[in-house]
PyMOL commands that place a pseudoatom at each C-alpha (Angstrom):
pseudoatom trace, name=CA, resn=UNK, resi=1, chain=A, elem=C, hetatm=0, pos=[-8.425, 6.648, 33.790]
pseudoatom trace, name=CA, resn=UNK, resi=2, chain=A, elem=C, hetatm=0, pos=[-5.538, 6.389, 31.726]
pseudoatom trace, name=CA, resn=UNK, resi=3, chain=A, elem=C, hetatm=0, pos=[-3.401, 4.262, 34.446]
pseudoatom trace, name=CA, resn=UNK, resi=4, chain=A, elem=C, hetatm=0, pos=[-6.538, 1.734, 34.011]
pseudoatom trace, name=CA, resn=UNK, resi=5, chain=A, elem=C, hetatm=0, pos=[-5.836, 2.070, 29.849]
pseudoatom trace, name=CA, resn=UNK, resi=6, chain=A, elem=C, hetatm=0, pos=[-2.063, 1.518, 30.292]
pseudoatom trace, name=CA, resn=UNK, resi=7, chain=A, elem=C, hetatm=0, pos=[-2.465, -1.365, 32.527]
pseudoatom trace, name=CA, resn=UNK, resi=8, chain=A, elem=C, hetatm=0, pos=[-5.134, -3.257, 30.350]
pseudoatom trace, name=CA, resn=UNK, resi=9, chain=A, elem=C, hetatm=0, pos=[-2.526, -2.487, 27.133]
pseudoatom trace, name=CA, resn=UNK, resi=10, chain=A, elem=C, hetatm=0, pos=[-0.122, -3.771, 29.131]
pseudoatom trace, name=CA, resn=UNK, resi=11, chain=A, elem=C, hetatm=0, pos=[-1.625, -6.771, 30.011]
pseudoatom trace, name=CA, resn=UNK, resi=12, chain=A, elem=C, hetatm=0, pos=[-2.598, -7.353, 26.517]
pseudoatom trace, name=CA, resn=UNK, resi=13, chain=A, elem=C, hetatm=0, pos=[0.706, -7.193, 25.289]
pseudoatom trace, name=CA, resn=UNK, resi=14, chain=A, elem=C, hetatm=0, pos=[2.804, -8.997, 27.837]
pseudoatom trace, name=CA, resn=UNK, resi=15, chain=A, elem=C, hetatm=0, pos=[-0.162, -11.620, 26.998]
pseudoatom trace, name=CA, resn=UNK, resi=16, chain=A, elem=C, hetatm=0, pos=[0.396, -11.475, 23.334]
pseudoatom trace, name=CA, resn=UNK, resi=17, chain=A, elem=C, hetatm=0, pos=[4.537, -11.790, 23.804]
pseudoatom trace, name=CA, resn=UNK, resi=18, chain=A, elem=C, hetatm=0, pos=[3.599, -14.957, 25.810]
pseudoatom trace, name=CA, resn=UNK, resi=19, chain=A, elem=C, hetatm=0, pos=[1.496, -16.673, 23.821]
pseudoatom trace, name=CA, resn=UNK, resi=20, chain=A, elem=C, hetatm=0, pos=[3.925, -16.397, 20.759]
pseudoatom trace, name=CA, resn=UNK, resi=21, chain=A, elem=C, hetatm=0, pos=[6.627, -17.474, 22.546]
pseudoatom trace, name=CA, resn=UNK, resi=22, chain=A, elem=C, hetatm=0, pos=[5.346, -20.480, 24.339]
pseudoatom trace, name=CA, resn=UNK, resi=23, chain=A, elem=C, hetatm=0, pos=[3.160, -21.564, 21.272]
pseudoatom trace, name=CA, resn=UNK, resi=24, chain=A, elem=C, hetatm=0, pos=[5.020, -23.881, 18.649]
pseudoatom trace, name=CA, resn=UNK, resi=25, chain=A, elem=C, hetatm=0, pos=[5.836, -21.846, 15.584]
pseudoatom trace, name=CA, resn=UNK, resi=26, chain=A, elem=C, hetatm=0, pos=[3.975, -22.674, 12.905]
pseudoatom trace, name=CA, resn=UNK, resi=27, chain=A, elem=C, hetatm=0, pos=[5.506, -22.064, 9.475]
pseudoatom trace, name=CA, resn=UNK, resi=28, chain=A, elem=C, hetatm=0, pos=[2.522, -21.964, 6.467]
pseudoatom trace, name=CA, resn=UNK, resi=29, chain=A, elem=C, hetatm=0, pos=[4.087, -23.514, 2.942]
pseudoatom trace, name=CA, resn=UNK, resi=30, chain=A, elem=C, hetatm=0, pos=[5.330, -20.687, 0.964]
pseudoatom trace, name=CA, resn=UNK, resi=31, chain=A, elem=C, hetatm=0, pos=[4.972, -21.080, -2.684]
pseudoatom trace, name=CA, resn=UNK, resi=32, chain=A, elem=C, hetatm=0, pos=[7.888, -20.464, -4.800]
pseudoatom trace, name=CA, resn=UNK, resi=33, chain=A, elem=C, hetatm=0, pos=[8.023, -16.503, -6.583]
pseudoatom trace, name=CA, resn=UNK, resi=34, chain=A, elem=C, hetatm=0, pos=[7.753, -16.396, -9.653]
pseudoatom trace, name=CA, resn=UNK, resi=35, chain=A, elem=C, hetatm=0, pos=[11.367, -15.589, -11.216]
pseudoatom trace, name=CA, resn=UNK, resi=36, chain=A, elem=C, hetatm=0, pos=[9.747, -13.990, -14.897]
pseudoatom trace, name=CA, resn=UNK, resi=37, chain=A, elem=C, hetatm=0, pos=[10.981, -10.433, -13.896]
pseudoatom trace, name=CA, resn=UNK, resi=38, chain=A, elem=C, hetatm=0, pos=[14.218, -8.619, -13.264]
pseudoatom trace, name=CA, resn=UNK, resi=39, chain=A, elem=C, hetatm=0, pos=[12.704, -7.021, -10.673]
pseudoatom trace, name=CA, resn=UNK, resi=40, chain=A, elem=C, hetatm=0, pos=[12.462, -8.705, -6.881]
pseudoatom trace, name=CA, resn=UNK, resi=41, chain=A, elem=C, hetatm=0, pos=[9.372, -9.042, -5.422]
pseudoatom trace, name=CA, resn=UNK, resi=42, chain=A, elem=C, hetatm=0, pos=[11.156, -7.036, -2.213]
pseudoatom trace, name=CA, resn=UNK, resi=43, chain=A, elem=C, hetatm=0, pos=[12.096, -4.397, -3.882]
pseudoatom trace, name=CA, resn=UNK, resi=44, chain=A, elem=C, hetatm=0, pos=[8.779, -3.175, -6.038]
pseudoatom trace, name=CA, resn=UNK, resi=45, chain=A, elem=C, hetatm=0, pos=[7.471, -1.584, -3.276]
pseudoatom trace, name=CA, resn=UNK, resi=46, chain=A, elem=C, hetatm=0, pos=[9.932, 0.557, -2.558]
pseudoatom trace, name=CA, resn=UNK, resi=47, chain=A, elem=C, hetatm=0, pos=[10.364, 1.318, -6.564]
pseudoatom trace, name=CA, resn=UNK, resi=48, chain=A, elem=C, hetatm=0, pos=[6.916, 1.991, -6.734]
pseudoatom trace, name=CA, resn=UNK, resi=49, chain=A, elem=C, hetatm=0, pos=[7.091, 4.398, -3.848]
pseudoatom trace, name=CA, resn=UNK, resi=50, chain=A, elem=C, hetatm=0, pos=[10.213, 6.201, -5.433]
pseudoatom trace, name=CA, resn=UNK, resi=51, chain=A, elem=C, hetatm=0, pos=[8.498, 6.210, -8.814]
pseudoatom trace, name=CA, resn=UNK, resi=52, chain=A, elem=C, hetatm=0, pos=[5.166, 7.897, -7.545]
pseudoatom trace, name=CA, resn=UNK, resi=53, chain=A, elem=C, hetatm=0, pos=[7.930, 10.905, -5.409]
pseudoatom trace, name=CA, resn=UNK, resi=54, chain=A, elem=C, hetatm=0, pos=[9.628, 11.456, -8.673]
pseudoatom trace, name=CA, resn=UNK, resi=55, chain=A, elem=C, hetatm=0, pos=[6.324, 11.873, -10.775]
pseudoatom trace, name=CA, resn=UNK, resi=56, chain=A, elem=C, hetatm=0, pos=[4.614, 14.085, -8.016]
pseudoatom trace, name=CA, resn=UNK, resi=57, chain=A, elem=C, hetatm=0, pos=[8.014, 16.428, -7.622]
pseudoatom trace, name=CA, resn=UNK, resi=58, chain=A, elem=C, hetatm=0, pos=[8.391, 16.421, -11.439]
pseudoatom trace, name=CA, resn=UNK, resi=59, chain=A, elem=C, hetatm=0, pos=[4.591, 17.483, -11.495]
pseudoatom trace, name=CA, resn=UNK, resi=60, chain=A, elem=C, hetatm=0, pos=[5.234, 19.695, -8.662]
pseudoatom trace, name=CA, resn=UNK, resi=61, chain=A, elem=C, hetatm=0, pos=[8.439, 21.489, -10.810]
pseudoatom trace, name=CA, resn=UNK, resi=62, chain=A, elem=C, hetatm=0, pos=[6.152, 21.752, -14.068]
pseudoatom trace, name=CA, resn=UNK, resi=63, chain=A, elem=C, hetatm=0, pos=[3.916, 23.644, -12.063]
pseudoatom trace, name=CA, resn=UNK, resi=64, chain=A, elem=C, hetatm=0, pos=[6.167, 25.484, -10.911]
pseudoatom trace, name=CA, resn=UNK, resi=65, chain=A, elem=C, hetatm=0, pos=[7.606, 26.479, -14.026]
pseudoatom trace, name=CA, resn=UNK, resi=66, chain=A, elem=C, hetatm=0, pos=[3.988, 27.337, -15.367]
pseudoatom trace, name=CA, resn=UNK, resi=67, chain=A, elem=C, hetatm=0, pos=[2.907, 29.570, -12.665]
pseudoatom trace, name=CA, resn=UNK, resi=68, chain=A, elem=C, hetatm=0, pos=[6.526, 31.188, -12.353]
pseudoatom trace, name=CA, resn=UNK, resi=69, chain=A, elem=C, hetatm=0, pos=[6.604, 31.875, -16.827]
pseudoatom trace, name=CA, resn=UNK, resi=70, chain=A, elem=C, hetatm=0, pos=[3.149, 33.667, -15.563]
pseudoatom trace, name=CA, resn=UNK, resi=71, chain=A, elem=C, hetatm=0, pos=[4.753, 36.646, -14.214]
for i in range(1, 71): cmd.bond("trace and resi %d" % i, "trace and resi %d" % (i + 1))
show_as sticks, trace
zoom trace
């Protein structure tokens, strides 16, 4: 059963592969960014990210602090 899985997944990949290579490449029109911010467009999901670890570890400390002041 799972030699008849890997063989259909493979077929639908190596089919996949093909078809994007031996179709033109079609580009869509990207609009300009808008340049009102300091901040890249790239790079705010990755400061997001970083900004939601530090609040949960910060959150994390105070509670540690509060059940650890317990004792």
């Amino acid at each position: 059963m799972i030699t008849g899985v890997a063989k259909r997944m493979a077929e639908q990949f190596f089919s996949a592969v093909d078809k994007e290579l031996s179709e033109p490449n079609v580009v869509a029109a990207v609009t300009p960014a808008v340049r009102n911010s300091w901040i890249p467009a790239e790079s705010r999901p990755l400061l997001v990210g970083a900004a939601g670890g530090g609040a949960l570890t910060l959150l994390g400390v105070w509670i540690g602090y509060l059940l650890g002041r317990r004792r």
